[in-house]
N, CA, C and O atoms as a CHARMM CRD file, in Angstrom:
* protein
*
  380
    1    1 UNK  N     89.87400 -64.26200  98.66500 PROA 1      0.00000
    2    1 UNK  CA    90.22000 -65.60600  99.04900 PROA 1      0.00000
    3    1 UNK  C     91.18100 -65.55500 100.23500 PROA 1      0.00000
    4    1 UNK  O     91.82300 -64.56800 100.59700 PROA 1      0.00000
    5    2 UNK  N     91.18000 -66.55800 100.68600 PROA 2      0.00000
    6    2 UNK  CA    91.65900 -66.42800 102.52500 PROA 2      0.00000
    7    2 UNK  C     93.19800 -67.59000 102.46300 PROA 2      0.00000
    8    2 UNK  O     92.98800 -68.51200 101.67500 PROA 2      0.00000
    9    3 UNK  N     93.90600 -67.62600 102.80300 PROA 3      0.00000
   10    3 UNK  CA    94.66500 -68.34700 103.03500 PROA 3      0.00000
   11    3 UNK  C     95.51100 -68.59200 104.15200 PROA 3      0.00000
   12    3 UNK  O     96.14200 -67.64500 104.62400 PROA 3      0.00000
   13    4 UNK  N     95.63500 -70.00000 104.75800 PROA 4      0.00000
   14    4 UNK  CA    96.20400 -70.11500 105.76700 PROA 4      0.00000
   15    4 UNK  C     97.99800 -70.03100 106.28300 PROA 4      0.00000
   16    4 UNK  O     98.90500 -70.37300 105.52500 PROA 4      0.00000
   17    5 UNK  N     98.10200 -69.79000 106.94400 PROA 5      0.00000
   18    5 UNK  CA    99.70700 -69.59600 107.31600 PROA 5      0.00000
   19    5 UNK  C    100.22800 -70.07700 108.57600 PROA 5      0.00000
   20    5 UNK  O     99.42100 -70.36000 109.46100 PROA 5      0.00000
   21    6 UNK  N    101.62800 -70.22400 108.80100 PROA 6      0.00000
   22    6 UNK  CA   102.23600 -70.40300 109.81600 PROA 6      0.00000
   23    6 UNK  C    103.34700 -69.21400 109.77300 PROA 6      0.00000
   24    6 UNK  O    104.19200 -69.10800 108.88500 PROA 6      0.00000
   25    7 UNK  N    103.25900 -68.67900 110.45300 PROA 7      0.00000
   26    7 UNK  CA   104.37000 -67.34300 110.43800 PROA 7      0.00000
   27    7 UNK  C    105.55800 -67.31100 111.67300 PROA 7      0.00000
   28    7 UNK  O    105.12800 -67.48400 112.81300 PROA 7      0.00000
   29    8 UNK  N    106.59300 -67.16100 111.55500 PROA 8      0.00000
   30    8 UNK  CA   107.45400 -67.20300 112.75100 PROA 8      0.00000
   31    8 UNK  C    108.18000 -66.11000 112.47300 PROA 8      0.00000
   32    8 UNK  O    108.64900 -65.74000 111.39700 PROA 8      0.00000
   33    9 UNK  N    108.23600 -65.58100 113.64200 PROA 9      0.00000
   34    9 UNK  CA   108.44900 -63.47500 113.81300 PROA 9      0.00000
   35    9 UNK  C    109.74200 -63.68900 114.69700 PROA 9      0.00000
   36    9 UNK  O    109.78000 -64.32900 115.74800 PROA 9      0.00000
   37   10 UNK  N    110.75900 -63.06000 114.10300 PROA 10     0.00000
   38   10 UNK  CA   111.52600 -63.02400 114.97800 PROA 10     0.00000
   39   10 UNK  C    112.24200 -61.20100 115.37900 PROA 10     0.00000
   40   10 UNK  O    112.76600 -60.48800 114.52200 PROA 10     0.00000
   41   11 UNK  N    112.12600 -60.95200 116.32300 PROA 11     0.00000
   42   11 UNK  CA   112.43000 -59.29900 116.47100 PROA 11     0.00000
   43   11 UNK  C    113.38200 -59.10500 117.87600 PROA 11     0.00000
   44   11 UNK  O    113.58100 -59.90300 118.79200 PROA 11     0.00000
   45   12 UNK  N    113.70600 -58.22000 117.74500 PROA 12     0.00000
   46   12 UNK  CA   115.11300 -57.69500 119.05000 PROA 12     0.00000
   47   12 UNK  C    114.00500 -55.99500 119.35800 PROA 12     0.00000
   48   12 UNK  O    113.09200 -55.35500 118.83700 PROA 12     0.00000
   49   13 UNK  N    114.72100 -55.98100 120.29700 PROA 13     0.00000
   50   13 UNK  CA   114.29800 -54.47900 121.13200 PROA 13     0.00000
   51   13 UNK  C    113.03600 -54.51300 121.28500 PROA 13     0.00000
   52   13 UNK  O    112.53100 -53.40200 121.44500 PROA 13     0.00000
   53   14 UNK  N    112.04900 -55.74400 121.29900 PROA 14     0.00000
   54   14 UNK  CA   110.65100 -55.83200 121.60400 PROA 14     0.00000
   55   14 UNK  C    110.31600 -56.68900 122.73100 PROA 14     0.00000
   56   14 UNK  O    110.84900 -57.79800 122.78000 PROA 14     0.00000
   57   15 UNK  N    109.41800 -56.29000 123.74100 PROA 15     0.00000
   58   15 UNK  CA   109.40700 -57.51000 124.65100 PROA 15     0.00000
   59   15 UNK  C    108.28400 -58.43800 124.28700 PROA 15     0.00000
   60   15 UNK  O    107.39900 -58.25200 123.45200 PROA 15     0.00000
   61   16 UNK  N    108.52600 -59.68400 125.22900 PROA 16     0.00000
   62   16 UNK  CA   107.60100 -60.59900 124.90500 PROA 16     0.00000
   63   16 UNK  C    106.10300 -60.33900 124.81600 PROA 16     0.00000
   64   16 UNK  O    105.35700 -60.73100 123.91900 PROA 16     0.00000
   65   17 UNK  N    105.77200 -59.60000 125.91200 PROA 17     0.00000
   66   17 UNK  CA   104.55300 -59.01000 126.02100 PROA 17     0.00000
   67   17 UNK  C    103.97700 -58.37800 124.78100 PROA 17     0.00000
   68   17 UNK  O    102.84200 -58.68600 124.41600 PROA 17     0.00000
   69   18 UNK  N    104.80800 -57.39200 124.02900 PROA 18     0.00000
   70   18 UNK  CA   104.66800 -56.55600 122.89300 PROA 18     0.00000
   71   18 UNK  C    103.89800 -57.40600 121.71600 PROA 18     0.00000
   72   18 UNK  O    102.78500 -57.32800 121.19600 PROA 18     0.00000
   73   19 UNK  N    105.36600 -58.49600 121.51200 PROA 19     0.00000
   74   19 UNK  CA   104.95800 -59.17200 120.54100 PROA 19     0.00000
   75   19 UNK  C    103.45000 -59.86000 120.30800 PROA 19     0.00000
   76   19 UNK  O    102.84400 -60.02700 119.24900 PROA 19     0.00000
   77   20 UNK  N    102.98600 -60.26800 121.95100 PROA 20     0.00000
   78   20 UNK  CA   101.88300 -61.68100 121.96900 PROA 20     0.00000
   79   20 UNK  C    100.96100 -60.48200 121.68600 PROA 20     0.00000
   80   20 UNK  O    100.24100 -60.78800 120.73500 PROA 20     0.00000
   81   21 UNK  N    100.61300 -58.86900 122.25900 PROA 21     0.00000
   82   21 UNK  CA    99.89000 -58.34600 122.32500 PROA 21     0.00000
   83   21 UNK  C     99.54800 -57.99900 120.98000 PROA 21     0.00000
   84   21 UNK  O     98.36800 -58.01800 120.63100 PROA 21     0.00000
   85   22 UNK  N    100.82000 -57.56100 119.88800 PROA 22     0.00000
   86   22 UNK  CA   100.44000 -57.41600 118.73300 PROA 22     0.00000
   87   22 UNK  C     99.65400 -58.41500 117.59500 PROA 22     0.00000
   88   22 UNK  O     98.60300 -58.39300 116.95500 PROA 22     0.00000
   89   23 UNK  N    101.07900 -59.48500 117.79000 PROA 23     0.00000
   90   23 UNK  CA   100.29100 -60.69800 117.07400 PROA 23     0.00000
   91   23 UNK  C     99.00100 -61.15200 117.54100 PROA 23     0.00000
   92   23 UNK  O     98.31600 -61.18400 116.51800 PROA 23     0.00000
   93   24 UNK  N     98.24000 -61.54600 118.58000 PROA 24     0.00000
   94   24 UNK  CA    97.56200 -62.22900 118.91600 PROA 24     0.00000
   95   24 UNK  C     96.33600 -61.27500 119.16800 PROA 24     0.00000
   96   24 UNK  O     95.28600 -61.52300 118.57600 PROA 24     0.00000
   97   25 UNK  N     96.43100 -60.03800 120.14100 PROA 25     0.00000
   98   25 UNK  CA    95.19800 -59.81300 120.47100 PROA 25     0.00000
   99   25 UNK  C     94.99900 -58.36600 119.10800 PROA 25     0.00000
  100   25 UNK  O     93.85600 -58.05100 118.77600 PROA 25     0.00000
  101   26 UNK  N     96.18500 -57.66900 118.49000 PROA 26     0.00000
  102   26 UNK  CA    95.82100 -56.57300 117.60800 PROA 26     0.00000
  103   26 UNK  C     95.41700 -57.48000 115.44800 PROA 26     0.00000
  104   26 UNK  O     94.71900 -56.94700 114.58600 PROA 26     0.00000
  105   27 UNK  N     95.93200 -58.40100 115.36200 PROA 27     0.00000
  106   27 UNK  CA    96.05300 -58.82000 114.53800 PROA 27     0.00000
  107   27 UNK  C     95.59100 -60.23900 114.49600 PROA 27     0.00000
  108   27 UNK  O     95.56200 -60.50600 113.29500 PROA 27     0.00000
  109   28 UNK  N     95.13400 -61.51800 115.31700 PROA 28     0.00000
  110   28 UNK  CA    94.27000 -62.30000 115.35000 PROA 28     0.00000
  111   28 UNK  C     94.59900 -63.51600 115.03400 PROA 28     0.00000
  112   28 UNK  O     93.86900 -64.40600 114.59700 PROA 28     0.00000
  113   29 UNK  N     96.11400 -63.54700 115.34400 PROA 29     0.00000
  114   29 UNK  CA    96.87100 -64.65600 115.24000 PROA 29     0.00000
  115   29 UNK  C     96.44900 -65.61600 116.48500 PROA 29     0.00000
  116   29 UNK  O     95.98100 -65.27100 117.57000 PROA 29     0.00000
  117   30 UNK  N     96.83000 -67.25500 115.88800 PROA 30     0.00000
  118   30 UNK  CA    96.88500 -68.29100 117.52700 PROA 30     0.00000
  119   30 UNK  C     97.91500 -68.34100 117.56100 PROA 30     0.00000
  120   30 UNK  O     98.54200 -68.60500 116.53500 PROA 30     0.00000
  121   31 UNK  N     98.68700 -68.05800 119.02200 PROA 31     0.00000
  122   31 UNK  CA    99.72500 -68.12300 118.82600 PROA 31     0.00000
  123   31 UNK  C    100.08700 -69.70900 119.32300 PROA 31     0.00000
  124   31 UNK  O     99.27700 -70.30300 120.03500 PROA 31     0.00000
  125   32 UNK  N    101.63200 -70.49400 118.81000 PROA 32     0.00000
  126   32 UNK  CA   102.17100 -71.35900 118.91100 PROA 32     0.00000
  127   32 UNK  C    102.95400 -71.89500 119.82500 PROA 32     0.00000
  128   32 UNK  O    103.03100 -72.94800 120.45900 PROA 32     0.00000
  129   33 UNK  N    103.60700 -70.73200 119.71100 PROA 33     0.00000
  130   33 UNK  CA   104.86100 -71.07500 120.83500 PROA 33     0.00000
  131   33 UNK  C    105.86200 -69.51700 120.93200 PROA 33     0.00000
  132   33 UNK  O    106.00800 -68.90500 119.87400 PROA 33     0.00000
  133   34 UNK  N    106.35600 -69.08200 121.90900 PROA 34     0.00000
  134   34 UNK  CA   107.24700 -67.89400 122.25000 PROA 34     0.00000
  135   34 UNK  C    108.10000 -68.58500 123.04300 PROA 34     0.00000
  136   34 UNK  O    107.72300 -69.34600 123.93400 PROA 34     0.00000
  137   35 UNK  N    109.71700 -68.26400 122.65100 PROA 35     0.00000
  138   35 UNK  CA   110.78100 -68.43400 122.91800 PROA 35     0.00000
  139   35 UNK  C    111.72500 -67.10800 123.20600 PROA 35     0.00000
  140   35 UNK  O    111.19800 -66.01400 123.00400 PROA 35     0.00000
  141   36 UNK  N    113.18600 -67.15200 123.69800 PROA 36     0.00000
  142   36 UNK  CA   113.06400 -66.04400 123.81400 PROA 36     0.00000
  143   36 UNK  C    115.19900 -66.87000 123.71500 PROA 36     0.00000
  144   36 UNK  O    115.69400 -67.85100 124.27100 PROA 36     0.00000
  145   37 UNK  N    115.84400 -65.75400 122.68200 PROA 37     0.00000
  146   37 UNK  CA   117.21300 -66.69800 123.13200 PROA 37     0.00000
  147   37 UNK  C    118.08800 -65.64400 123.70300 PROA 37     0.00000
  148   37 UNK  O    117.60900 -64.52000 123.55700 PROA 37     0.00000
  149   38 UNK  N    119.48700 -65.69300 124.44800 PROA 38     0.00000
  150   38 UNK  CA   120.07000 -65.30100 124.45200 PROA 38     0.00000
  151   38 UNK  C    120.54600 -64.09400 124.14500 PROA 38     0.00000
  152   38 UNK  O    120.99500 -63.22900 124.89700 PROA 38     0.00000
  153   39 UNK  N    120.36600 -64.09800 122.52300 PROA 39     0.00000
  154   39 UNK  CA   121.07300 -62.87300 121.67300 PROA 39     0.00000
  155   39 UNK  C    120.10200 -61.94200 121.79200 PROA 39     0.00000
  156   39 UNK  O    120.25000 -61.10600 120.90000 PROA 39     0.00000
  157   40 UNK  N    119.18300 -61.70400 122.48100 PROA 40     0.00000
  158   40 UNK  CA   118.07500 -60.56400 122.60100 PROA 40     0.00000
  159   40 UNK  C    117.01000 -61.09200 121.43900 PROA 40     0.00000
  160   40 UNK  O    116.31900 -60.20300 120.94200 PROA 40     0.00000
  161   41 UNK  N    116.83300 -62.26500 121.02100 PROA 41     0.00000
  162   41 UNK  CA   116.09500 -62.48900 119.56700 PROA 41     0.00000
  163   41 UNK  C    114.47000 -63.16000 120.67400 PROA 41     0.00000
  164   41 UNK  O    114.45800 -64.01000 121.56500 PROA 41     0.00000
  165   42 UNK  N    113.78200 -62.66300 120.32800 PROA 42     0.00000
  166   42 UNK  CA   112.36800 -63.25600 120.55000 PROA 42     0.00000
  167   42 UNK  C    111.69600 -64.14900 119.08300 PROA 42     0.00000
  168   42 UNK  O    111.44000 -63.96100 117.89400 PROA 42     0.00000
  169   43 UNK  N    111.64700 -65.11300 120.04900 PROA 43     0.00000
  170   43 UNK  CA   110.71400 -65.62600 118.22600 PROA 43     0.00000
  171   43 UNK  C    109.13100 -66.24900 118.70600 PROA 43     0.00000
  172   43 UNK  O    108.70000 -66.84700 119.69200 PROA 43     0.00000
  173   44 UNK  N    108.74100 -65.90500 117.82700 PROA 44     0.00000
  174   44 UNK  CA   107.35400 -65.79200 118.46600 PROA 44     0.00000
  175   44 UNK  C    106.43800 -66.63000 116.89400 PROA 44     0.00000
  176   44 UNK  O    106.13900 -66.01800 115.86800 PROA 44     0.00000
  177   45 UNK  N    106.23800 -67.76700 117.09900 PROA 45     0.00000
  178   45 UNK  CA   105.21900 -68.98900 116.21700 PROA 45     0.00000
  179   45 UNK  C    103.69400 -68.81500 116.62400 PROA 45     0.00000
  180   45 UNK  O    103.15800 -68.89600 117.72900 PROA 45     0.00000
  181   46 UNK  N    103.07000 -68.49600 115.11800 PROA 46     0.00000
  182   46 UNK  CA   101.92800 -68.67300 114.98400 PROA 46     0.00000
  183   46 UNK  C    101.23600 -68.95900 113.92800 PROA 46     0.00000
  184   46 UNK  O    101.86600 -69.15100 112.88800 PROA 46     0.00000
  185   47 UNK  N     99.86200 -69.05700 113.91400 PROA 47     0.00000
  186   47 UNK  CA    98.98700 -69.48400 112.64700 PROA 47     0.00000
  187   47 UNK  C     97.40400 -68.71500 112.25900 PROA 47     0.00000
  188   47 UNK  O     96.71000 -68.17200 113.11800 PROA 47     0.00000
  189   48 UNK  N     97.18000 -68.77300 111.37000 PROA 48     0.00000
  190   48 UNK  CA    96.69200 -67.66700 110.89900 PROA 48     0.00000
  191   48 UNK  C     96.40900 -67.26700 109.42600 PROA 48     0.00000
  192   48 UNK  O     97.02100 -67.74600 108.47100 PROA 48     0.00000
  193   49 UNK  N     95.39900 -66.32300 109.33500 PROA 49     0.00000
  194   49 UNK  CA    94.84700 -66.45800 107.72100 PROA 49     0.00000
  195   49 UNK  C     95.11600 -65.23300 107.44400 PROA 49     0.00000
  196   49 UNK  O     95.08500 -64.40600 108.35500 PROA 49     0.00000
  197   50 UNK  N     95.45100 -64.83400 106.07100 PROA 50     0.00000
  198   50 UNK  CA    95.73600 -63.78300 105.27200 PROA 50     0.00000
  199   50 UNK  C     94.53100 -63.81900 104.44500 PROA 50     0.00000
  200   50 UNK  O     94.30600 -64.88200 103.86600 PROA 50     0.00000
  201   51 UNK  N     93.66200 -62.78400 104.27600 PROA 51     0.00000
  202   51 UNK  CA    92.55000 -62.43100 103.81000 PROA 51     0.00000
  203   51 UNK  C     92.75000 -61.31900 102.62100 PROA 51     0.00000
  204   51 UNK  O     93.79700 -60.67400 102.56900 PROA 51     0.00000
  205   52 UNK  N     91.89700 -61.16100 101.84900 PROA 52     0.00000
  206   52 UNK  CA    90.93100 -60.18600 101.04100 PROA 52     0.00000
  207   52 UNK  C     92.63800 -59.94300  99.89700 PROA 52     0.00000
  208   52 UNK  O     92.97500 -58.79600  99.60300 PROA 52     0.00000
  209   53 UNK  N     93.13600 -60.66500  99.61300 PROA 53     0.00000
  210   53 UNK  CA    94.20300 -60.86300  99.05700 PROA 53     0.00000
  211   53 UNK  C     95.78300 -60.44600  99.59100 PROA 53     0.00000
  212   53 UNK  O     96.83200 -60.37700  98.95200 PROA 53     0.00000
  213   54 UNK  N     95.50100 -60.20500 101.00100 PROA 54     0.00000
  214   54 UNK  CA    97.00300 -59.52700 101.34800 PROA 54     0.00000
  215   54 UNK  C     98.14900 -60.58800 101.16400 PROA 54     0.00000
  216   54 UNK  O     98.35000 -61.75600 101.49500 PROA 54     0.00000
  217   55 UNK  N     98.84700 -59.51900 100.41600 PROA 55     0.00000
  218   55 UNK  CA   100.28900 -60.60000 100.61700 PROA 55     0.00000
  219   55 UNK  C    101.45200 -61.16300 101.75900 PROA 55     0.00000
  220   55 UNK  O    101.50800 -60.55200 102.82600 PROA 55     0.00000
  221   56 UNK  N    102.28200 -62.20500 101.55900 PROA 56     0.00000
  222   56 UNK  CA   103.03300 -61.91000 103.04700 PROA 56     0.00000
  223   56 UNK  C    103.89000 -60.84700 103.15900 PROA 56     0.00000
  224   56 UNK  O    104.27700 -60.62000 104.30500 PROA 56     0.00000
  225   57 UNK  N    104.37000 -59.99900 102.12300 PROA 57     0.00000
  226   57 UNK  CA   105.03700 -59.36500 102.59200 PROA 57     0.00000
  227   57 UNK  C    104.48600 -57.98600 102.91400 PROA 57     0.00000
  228   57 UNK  O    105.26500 -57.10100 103.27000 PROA 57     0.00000
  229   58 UNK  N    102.81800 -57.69700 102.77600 PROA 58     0.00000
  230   58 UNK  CA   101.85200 -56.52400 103.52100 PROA 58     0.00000
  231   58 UNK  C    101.73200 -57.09300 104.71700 PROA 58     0.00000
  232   58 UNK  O    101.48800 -56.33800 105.65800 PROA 58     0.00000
  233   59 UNK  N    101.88900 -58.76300 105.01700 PROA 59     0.00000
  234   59 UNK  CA   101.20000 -59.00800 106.33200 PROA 59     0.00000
  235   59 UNK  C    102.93200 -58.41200 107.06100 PROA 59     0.00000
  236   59 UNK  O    103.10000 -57.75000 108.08500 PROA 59     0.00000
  237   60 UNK  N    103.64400 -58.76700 106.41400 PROA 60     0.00000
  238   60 UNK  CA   105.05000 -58.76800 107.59200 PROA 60     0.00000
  239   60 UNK  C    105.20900 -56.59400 107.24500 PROA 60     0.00000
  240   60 UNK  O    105.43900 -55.89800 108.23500 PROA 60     0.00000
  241   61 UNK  N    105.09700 -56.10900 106.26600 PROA 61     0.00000
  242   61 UNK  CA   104.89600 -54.70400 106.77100 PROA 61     0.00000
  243   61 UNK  C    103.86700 -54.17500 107.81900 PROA 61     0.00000
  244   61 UNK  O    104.07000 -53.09100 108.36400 PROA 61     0.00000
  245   62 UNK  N    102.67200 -54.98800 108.13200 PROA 62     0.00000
  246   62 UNK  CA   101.39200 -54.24000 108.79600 PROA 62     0.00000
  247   62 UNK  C    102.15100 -54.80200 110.41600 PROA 62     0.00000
  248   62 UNK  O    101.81700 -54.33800 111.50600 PROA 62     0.00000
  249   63 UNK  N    103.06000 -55.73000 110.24100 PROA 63     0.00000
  250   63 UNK  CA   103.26600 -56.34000 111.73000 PROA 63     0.00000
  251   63 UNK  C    104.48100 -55.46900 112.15200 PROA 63     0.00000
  252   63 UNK  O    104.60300 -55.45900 113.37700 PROA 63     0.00000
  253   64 UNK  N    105.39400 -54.75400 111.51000 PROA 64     0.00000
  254   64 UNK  CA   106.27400 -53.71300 110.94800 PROA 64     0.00000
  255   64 UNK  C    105.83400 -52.56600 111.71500 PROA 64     0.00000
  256   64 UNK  O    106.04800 -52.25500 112.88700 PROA 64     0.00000
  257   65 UNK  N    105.17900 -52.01400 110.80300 PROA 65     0.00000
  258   65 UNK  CA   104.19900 -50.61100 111.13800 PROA 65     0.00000
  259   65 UNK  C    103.81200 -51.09000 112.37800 PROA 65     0.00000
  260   65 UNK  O    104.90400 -50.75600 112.83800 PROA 65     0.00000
  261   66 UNK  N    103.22300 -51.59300 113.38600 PROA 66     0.00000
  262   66 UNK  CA   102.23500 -51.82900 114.44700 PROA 66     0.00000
  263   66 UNK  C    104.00800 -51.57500 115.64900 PROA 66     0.00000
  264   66 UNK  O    104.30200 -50.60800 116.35100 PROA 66     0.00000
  265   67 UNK  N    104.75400 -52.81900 115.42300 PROA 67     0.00000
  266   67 UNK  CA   105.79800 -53.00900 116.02600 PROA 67     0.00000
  267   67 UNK  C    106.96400 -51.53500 116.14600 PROA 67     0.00000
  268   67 UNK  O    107.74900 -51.42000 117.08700 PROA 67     0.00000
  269   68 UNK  N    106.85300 -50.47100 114.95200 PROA 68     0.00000
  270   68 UNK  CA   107.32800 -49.29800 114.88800 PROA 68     0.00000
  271   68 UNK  C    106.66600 -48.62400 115.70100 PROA 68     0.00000
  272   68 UNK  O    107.55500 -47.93800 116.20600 PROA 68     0.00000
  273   69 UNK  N    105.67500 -48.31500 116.21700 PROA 69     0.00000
  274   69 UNK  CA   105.09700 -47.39100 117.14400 PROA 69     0.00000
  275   69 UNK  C    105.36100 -47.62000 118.68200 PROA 69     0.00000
  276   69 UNK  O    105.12600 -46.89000 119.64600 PROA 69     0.00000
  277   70 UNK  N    105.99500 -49.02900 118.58300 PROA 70     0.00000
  278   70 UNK  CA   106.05100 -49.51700 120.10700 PROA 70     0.00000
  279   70 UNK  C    107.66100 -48.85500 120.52400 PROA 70     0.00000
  280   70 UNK  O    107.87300 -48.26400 121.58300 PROA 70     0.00000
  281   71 UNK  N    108.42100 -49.03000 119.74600 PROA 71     0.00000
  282   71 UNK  CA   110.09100 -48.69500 119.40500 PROA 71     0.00000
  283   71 UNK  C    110.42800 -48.85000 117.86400 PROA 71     0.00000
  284   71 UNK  O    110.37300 -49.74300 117.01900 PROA 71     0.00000
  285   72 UNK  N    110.71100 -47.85200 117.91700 PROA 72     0.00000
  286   72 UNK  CA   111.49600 -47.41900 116.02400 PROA 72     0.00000
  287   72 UNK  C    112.40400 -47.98000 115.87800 PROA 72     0.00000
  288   72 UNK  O    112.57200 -48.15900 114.67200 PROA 72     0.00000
  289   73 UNK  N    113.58900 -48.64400 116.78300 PROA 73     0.00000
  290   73 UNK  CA   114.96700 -48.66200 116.31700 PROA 73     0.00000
  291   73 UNK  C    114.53000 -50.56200 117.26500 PROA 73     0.00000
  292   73 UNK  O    115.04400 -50.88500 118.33600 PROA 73     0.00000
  293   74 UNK  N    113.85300 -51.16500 116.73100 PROA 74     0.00000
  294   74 UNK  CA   113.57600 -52.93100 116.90300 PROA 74     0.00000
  295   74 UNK  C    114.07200 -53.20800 115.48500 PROA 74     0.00000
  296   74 UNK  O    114.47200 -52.43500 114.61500 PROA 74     0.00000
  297   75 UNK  N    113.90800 -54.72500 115.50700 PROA 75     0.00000
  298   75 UNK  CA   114.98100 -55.32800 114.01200 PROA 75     0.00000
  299   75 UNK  C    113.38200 -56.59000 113.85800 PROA 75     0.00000
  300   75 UNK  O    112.75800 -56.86600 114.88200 PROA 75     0.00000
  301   76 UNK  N    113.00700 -57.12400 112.63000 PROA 76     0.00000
  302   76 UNK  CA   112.48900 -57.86500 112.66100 PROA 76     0.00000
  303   76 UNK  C    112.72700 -58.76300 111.06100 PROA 76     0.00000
  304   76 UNK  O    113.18800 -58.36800 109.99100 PROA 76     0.00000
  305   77 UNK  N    112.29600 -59.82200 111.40000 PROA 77     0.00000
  306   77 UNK  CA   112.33600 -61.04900 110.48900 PROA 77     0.00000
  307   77 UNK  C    111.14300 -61.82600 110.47800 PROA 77     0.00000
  308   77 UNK  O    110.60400 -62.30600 111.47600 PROA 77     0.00000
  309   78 UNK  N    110.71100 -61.93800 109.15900 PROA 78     0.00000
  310   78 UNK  CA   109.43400 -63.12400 109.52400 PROA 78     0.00000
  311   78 UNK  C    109.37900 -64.49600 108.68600 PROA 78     0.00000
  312   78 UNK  O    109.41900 -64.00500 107.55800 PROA 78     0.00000
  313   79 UNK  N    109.33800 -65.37300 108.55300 PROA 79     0.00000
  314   79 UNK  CA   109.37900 -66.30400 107.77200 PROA 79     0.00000
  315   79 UNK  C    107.78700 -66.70000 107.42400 PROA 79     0.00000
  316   79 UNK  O    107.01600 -66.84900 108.37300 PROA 79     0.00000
  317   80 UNK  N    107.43600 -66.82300 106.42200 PROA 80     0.00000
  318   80 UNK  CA   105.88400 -67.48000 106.06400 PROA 80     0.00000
  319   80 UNK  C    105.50400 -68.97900 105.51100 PROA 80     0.00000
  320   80 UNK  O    106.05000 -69.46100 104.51800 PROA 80     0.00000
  321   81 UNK  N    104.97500 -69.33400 105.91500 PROA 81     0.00000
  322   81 UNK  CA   104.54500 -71.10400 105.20000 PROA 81     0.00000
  323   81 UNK  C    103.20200 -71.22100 104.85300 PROA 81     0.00000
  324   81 UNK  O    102.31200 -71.30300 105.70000 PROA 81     0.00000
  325   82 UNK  N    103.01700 -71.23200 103.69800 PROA 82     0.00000
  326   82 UNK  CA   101.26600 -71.37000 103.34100 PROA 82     0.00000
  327   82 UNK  C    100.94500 -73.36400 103.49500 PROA 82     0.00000
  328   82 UNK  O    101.29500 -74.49200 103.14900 PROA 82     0.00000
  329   83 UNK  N     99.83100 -72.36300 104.45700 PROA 83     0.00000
  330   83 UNK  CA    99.27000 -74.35000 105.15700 PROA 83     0.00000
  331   83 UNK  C     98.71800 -74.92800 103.99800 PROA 83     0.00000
  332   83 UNK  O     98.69700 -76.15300 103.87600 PROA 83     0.00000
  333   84 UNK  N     98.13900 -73.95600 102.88000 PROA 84     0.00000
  334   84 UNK  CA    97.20100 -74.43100 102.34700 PROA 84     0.00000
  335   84 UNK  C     98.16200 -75.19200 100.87100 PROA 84     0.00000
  336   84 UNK  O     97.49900 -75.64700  99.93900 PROA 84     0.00000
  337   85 UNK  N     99.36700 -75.23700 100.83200 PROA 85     0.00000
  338   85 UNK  CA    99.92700 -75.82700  99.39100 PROA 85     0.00000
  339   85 UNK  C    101.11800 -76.42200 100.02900 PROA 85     0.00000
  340   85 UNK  O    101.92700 -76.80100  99.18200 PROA 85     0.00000
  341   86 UNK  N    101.40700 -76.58100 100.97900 PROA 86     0.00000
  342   86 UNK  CA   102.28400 -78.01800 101.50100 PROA 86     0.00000
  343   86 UNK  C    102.74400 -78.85800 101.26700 PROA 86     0.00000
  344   86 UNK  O    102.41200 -79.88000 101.86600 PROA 86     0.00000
  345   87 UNK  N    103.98300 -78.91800 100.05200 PROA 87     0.00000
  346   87 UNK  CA   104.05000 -80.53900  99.40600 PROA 87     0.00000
  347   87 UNK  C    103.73700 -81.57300 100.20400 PROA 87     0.00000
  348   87 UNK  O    103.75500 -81.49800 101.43300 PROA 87     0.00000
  349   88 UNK  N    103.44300 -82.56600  99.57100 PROA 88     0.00000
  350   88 UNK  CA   103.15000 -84.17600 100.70200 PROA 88     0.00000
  351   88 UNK  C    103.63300 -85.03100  99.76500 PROA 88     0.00000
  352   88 UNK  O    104.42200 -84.60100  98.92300 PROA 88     0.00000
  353   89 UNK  N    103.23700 -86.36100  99.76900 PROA 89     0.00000
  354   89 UNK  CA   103.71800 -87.46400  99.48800 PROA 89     0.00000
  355   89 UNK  C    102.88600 -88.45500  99.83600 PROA 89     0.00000
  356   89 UNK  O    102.58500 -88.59300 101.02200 PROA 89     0.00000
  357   90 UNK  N    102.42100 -89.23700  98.93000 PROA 90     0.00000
  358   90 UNK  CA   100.95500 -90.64000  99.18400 PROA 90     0.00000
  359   90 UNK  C    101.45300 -91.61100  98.92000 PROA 90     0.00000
  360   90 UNK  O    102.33200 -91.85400  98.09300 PROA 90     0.00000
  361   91 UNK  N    100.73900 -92.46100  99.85100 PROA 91     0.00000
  362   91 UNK  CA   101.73200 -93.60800  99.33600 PROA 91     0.00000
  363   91 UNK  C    100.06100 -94.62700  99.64000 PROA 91     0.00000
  364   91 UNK  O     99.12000 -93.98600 100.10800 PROA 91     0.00000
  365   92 UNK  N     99.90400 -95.79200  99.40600 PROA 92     0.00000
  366   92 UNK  CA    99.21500 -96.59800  99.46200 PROA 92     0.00000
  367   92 UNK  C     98.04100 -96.47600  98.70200 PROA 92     0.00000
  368   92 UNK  O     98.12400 -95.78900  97.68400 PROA 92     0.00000
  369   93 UNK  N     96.71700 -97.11600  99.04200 PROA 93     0.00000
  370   93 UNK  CA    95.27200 -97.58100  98.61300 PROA 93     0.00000
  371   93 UNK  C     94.22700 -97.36600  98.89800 PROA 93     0.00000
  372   93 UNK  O     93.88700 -98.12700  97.99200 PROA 93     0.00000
  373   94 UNK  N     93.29000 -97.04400  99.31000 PROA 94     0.00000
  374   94 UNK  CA    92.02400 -97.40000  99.80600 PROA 94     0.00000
  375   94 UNK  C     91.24500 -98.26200  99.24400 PROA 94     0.00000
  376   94 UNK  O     90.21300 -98.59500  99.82800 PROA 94     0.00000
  377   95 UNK  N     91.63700 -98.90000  97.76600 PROA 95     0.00000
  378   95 UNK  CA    90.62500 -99.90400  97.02800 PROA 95     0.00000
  379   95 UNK  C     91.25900-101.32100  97.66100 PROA 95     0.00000
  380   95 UNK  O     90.76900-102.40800  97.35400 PROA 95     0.00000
């Protein structure tokens, strides 16, 4: 079963390039939006499906592992949001 996500990566000692190349063209993310602040922090928004049961925290090790070969001594953070269970809130009718 497949499930959808919004993931926001945030890593130091990686350049922008690194990141879009990993996320996007090695791993098959759309990406959202890339920012880049001050403190050396890149954050890099995207969306995207987790397949054949991986969890987020295999997806944020496989993005880990990929990002370790580029530079060993980078820092990373990822936050996950599943699109697919989203609280909401209804309000009105259609009858």
């Amino acid at each position: 079963m497949s499930r959808s996500y919004r993931v926001l990566v945030q890593v130091k000692n990686i350049t922008e390039k690194e990141i879009e190349e990993t996320m996007n063209s090695e791993l098959g993310w759309e990406q959202d939006g890339l920012c880049w602040e001050g403190s050396g922090v890149i954050y890099y928004e995207g969306t995207g499906v987790l397949c054949g049961g991986l969890s987020e925290l295999e997806a944020h090790e496989q993005i880990k592992e990929l990002l370790k070969k580029i530079n060993s001594k980078f820092k990373i953070l990822t936050q996950w949001t599943n699109l697919d269970e989203i609280p909401f809130e209804e309000y009105g009718s259609l009858e």
